[in-house]
C-alpha positions as a LaTeX table, in Angstrom:
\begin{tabular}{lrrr}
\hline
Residue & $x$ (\AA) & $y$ (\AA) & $z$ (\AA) \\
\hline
Unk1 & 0.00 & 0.00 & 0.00 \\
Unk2 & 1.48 & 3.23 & $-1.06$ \\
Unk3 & 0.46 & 5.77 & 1.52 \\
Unk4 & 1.49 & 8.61 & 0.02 \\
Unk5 & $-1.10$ & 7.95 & $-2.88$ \\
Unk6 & $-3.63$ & 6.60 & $-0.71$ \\
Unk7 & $-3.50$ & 10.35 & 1.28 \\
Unk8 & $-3.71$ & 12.05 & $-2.06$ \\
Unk9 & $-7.40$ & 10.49 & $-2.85$ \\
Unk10 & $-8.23$ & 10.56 & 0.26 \\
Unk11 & $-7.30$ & 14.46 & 0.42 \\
Unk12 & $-9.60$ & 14.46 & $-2.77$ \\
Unk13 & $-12.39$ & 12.66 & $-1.45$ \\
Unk14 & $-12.84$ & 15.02 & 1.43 \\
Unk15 & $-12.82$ & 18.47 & $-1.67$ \\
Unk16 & $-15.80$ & 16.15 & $-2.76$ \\
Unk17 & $-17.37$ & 15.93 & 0.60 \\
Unk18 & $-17.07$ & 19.69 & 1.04 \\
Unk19 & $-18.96$ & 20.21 & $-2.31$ \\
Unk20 & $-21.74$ & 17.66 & $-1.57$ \\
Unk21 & $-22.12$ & 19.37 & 1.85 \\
Unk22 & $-22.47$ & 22.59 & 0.02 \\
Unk23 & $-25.00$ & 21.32 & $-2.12$ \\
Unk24 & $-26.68$ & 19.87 & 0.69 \\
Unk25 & $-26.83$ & 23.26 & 2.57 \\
Unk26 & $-28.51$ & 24.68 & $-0.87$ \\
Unk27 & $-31.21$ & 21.68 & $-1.10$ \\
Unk28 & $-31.99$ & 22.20 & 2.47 \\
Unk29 & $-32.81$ & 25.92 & 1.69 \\
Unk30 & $-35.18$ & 25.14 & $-1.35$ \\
Unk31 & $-36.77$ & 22.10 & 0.17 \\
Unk32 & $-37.72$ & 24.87 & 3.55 \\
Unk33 & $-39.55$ & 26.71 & 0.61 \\
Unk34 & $-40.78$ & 24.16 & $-0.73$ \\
Unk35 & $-42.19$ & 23.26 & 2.67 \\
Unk36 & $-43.29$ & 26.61 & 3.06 \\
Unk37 & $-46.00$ & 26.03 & $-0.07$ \\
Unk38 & $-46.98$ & 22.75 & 0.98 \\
Unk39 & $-50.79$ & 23.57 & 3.18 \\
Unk40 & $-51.55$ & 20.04 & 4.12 \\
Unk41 & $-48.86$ & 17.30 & 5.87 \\
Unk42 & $-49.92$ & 14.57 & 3.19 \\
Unk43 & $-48.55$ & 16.97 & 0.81 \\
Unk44 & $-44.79$ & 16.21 & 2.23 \\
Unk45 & $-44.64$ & 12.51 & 0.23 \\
Unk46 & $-45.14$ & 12.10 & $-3.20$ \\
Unk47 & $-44.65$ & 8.09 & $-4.38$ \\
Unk48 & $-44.95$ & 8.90 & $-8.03$ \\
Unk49 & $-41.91$ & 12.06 & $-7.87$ \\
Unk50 & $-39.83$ & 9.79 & $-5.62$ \\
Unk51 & $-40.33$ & 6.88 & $-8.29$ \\
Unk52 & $-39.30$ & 8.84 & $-11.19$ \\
Unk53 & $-36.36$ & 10.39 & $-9.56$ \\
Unk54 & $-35.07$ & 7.08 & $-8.35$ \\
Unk55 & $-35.79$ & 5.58 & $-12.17$ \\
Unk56 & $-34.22$ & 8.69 & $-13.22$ \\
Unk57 & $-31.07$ & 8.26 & $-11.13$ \\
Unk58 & $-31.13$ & 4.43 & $-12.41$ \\
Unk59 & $-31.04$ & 5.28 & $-16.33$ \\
Unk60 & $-28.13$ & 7.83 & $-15.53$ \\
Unk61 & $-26.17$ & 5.64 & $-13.11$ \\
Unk62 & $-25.97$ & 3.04 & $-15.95$ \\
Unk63 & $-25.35$ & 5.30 & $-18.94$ \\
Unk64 & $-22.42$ & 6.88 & $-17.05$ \\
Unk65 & $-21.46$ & 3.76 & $-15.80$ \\
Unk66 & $-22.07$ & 4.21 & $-12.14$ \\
Unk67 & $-23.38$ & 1.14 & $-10.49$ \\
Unk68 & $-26.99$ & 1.79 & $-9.99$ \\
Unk69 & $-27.50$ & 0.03 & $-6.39$ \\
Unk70 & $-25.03$ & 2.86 & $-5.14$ \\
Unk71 & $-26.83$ & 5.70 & $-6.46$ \\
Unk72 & $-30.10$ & 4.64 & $-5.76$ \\
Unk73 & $-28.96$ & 4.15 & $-1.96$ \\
Unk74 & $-27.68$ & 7.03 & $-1.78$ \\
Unk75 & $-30.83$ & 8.75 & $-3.42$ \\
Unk76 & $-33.00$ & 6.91 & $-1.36$ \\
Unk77 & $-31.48$ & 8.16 & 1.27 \\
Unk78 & $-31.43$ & 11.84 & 0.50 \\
Unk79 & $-35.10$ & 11.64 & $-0.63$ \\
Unk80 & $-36.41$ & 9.97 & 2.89 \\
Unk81 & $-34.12$ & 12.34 & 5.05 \\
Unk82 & $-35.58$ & 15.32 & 3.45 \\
Unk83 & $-39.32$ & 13.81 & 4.07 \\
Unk84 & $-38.37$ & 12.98 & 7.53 \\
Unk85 & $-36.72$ & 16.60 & 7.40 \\
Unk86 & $-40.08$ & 18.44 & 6.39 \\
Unk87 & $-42.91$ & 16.10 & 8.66 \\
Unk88 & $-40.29$ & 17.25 & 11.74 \\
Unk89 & $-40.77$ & 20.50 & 10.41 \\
Unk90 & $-44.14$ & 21.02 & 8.91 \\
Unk91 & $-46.23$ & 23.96 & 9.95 \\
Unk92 & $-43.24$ & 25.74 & 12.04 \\
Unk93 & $-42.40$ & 29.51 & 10.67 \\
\hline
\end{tabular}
């Protein structure tokens, strides 16, 4: 194991982690006002969105050769958070 490299992608990975944080911050702030808009709690989940995103994510993942279970974990993930995100947070100013 060469450590040297291994620090070097590791040192990348975390300028990766900084910009997915950052884009994280900036989904937060248009899923608030999105939650803003939203007048009735059953508004907060929408099965047929989340099923086209996550088919969506699928098609890309394999063109770009990206193996799809990842991304659609990962997706998943960021998709339920957010729900669990705005029901925590629905109808507080």
């Amino acid at each position: 194991m060469n450590k040297k490299k291994l620090n070097i992608a590791r040192n990348k990975v975390d300028q990766l982690d900084q910009k997915i944080f950052n884009l994280i911050k900036k989904r937060t702030q248009i899923v608030k006002y999105m939650l803003s808009l939203k007048k009735y709690k059953n508004q907060i989940v929408d099965h047929k969105r989340i099923n086209t995103i996550l088919k969506n994510v699928r098609n890309k993942s394999i063109k770009d050769g990206i193996d799809p279970k990842i991304t659609r974990r990962i997706w998943t993930s960021i998709i339920w958070g957010f729900i669990d995100f705005q029901k925590k947070n629905f109808g507080k100013k």
